[in-house]
C-alpha positions in Angstrom: -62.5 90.8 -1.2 -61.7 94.1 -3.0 -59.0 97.1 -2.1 -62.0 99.4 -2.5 -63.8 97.4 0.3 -61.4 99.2 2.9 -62.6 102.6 2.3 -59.4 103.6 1.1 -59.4 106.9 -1.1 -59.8 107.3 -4.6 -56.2 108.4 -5.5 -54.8 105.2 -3.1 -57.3 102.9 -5.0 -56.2 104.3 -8.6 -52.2 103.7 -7.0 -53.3 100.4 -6.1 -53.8 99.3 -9.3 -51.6 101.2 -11.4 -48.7 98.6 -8.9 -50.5 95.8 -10.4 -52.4 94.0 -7.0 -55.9 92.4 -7.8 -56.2 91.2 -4.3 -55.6 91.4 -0.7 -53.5 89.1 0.8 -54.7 87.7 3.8 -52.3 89.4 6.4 -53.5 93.1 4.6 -57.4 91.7 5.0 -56.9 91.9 8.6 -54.4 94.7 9.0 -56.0 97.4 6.9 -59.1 98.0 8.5 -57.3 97.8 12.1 -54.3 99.8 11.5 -57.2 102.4 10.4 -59.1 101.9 13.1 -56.4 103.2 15.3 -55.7 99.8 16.7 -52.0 98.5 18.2 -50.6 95.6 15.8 -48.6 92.6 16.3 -48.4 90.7 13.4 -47.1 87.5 12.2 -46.0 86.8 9.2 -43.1 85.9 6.7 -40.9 88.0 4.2 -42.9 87.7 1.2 -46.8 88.1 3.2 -47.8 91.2 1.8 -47.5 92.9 5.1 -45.2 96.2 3.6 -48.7 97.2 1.9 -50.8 96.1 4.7 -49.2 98.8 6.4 -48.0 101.4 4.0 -51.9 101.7 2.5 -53.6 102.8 5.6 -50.7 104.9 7.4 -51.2 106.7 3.8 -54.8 107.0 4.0 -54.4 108.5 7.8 -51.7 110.9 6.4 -53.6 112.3 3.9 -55.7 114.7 5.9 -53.2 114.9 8.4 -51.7 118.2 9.0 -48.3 119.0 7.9 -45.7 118.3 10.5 -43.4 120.6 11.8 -40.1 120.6 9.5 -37.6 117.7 10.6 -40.2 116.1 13.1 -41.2 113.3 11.5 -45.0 111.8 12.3 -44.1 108.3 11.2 -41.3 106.0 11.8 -40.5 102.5 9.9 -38.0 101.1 11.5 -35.9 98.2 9.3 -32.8 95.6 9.9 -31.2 96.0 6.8 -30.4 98.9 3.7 -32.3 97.2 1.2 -34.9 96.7 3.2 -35.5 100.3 4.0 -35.2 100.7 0.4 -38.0 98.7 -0.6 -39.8 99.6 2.1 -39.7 103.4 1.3 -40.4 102.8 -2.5 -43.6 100.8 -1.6 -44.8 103.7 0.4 -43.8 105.9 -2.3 -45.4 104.2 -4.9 -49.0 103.9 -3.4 -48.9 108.0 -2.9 -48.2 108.4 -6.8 -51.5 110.0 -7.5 -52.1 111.8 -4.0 -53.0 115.4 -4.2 -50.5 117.0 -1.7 -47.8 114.4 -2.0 -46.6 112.4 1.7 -42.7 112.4 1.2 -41.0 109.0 2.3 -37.8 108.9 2.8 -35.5 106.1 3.6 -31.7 106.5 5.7 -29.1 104.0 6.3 -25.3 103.7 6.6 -22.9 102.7 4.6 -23.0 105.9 2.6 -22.3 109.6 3.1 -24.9 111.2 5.5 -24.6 114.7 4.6 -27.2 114.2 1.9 -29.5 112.5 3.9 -30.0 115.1 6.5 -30.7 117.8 3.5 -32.9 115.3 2.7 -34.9 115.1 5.6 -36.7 118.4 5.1 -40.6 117.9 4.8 -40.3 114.2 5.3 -43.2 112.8 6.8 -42.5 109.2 7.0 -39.0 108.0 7.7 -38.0 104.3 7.1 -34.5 104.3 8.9 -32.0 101.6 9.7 -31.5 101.8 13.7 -27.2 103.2 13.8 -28.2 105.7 10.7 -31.2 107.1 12.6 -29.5 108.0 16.0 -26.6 109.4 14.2 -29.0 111.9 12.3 -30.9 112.2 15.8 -27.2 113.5 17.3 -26.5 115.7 14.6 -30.4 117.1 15.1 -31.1 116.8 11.6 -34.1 114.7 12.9 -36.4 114.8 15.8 -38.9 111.9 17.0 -41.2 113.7 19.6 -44.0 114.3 17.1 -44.0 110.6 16.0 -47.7 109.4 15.7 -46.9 106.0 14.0 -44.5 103.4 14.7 -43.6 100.4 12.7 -41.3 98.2 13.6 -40.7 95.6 10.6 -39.3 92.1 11.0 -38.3 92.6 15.0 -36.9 88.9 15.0 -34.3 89.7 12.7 -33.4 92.7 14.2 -33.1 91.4 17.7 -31.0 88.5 16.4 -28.9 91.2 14.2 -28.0 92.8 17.8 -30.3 96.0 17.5 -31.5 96.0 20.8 -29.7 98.2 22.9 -29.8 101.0 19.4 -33.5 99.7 19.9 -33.7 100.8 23.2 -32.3 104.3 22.7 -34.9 105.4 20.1 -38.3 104.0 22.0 -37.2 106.7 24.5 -36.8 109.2 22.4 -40.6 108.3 21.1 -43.9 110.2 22.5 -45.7 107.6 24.7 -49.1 108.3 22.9 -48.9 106.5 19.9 -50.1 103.9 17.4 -47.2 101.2 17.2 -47.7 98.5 14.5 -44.6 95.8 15.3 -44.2 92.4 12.6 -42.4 89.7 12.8 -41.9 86.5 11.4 -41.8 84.4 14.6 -43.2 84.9 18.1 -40.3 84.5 20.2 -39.6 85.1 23.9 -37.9 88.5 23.0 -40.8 89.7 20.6 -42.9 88.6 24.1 -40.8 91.5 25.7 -41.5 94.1 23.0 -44.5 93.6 22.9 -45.4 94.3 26.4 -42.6 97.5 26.0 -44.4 99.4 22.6 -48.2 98.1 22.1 -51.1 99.0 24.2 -54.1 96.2 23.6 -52.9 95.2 20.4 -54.7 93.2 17.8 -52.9 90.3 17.1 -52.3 89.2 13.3 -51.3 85.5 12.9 -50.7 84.7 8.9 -52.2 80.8 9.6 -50.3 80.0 5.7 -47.2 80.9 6.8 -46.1 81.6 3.1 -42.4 80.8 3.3 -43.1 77.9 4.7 -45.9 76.7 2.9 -44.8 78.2 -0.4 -41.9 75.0 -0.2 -45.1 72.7 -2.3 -44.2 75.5 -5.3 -40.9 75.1 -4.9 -39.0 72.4 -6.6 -36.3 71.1 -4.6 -33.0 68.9 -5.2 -29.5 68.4 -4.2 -25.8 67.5 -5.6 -23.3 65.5 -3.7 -20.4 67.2 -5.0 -16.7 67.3 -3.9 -15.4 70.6 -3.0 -13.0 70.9 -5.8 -15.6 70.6 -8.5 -18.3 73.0 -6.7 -17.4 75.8 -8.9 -17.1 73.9 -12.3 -20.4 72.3 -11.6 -22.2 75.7 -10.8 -21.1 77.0 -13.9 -22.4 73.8 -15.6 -25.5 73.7 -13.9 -25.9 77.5 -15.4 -25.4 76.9 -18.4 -27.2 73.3 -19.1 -30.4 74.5 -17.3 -30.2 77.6 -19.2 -30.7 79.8 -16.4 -32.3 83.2 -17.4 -32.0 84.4 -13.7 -30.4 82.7 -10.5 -29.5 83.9 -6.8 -26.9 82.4 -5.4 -26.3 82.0 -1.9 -22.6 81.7 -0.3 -21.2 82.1 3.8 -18.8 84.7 3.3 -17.9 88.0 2.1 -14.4 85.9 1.1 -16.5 83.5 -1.3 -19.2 85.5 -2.9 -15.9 87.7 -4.3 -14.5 84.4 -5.5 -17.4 83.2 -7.1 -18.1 86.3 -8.6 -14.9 86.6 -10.0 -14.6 83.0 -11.7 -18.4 83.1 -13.2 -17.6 86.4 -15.1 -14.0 84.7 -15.9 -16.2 82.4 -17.7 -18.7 84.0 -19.6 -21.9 84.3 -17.2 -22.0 87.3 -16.1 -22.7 87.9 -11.9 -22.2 90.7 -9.3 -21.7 90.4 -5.6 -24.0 91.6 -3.1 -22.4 91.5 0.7 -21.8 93.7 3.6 -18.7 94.7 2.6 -19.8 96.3 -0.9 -20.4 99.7 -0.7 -24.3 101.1 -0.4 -24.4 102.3 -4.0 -22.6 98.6 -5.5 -25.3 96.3 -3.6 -27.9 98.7 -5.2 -27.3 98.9 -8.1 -26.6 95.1 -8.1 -29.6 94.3 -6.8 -31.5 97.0 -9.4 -30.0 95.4 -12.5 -30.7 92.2 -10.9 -34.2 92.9 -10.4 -35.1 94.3 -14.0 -33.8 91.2 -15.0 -30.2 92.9 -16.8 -28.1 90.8 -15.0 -27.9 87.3 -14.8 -26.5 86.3 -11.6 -26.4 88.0 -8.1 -24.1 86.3 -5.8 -25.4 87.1 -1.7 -24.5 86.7 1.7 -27.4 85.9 4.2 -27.0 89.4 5.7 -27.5 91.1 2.3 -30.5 89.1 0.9 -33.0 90.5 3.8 -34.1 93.4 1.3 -34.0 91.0 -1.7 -38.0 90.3 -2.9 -38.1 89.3 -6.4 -41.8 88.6 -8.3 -41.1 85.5 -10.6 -37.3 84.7 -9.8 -36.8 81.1 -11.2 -33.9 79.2 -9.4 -32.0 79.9 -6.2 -28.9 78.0 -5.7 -27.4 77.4 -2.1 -23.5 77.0 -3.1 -22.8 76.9 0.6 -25.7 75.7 2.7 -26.9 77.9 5.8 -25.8 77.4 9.5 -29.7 77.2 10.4 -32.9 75.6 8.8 -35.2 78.9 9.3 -32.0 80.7 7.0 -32.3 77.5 4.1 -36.3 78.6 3.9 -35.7 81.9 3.7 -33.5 81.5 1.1 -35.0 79.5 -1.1 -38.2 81.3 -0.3 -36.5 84.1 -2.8 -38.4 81.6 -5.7 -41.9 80.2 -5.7 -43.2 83.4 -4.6 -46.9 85.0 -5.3 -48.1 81.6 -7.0 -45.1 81.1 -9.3 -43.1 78.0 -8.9 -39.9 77.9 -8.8 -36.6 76.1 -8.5 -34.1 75.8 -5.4 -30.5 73.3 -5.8 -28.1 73.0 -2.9 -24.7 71.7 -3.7 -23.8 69.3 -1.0 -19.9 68.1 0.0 -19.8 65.4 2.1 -18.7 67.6 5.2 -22.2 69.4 4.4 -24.1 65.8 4.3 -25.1 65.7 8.1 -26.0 69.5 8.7 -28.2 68.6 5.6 -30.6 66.2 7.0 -31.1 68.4 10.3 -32.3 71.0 7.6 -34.6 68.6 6.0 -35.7 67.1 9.1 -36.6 70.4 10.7 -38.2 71.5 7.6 -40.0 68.3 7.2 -39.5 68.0 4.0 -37.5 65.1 1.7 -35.2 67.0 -0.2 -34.2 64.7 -3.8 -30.6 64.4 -3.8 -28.7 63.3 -6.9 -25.2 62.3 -7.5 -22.7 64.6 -10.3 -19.9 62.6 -10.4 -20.9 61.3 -13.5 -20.6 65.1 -14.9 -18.1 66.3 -17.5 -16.2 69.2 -16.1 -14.0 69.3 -18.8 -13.4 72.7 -19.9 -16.5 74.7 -18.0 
């Protein structure tokens, strides 16, 4: 199937393939032609589906004709769990409406930097992709109003339940107009998604990504562990590094307290890395994750919490230095590589406290994980 199968404009086509995609994926095969259709959507699918475009392309199409809203009531409303990912969700959007006519402004708020800014920027928007605190904050300082919101989108609803969103959640749905097209994703149907679903959509058409990608995606990712002692965790990082030649590598630690550490001894010794936590500043985890991305640094050291925006085309090797509390976070992680077809490469580094809470993650992944010793290593001097 083709893009131009859809019915999608001219100017959305062109866009299309100026960003490079050749195909649909299967989640924007079935989302396209519903979400135009004026149809409620709950769809399921992982980071990584496709799903930003399956929504951004035809909320784009509708808004071309559309008339101008009313300055600083916005028509459409994306909500996200994290900064980044409002980020990258707004840049999508803005990237498909490169070669519209009358442009459809995107813009994307979030805390963790100074909001004064944001609510200039607010005038003419016509899709806002907010993070839920930032958005009633501008909502309470009436820089924004929600009462002329055609579309919702509520984007990755799992995480933001477990992230503690709800009752922020809560607030904005009844600010919302009742007549609506809501459009909610998320990468699990849980009980909680159960109850937002019978809150926001009205008959919805139900989108079930059968390939799971994240999941299935673990065949293109190669896998293997390191029995290592604690002491020797850093040295052998840096080792690892440096013998395998690693052009680019994510690395994934528990704490704010360790990703600072790590940072700190990899640049000590020659590789250089940047930190990307909840504790860094809005404009340090972006431009982190921009020199990341364009492949000018070489490696970015993240906490779970910070690596929900993080979707890189082609990253080689992901590194769990500490290993996740759950099994869904370890395939989420190293779901970062072995994305769009590409393989790719994901090590753990496992002490022998980490030994047990390693085979429930390989268990519940179902997967045999190769783990080799390092004892036999040289440290010396690295």
């Amino acid at each position: 199937m083709d893009f131009s199968a859809f019915g999608l404009s001219a100017p959305l086509l062109k866009a299309i393939s100026a960003q490079g995609y050749q195909q649909p994926y299967p989640i924007q095969e079935q989302a396209i032609p519903a979400i135009l259709a004026g149809h409620d959507i709950l769809g399921i699918a992982q980071t990584g589906s496709g799903k930003t475009a399956g929504f951004a392309l035809p909320m784009l199409e509708q808004f071309r004709n559309r008339r101008p809203a009313r300055n600083r009531f916005v028509q459409a409303l994306v909500l996200v769990p994290t900064r980044e990912l409002a980020l990258q969700v707004a840049t999508v959007f803005q990237g498909f409406s490169m070669y519209l006519g009358e442009r459809v402004k995107t813009l994307a708020v979030f805390g963790g930097v100074s909001i004064n800014p944001q609510m200039k920027a607010l005038s003419g928007t016509d899709i806002l992709v907010a993070t839920p605190g930032r958005l009633l904050d501008l909502i309470q300082n009436k820089a924004v109003h929600l009462s002329e919101v055609e579309v919702l989108v509520l984007d990755e609803a799992d995480k933001m339940l477990n992230l503690g969103f709800a009752e922020e959640m809560d607030q904005i749905f009844k600010l919302l107009p009742s007549k609506r097209q809501s459009l909610l994703f998320s990468a699990t149907l849980a009980d909680d998604i159960q109850v937002i679903k019978e809150k926001l959509l009205r008959d919805p058409v139900i989108i079930s990504v059968e390939e799971k990608p994240e999941a299935d995606n673990l065949e293109l990712i190669k896998q293997v562990a390191y029995r290592v002692s604690p002491e020797r965790k850093g040295p052998f990082l840096r080792h690892l590094i440096k013998h395998e030649q690693m052009p680019q590598v994510l690395v994934f630690v528990s704490s704010v307290r360790n990703a600072d550490n790590l940072v700190v001894k990899l640049n000590k010794n020659g590789i250089e890395a940047m930190a990307m936590h909840g504790d860094k500043s809005q404009g340090a985890r972006t431009e982190a994750l921009r020199r990341f991305k364009i492949g000018h640094l070489r490696v970015l050291v993240a906490t779970d919490l910070a690596s929900r925006g993080i979707d890189i085309q082609l990253l080689p090797f992901v590194i769990n230095y500490d290993l996740p509390r759950s099994p869904k976070d370890y395939i989420h992680r190293i779901g970062r590589t072995g994305r769009a077809g590409a393989t790719g490469q994901a090590i753990s580094l496992i002490t022998p406290e980490d030994e047990h809470h390693f085979k429930i993650i390989q268990k519940k992944m179902g997967k045999q994980v190769e783990m080799r010793e390092s004892s036999d290593v040289n440290l010396q001097g690295i």
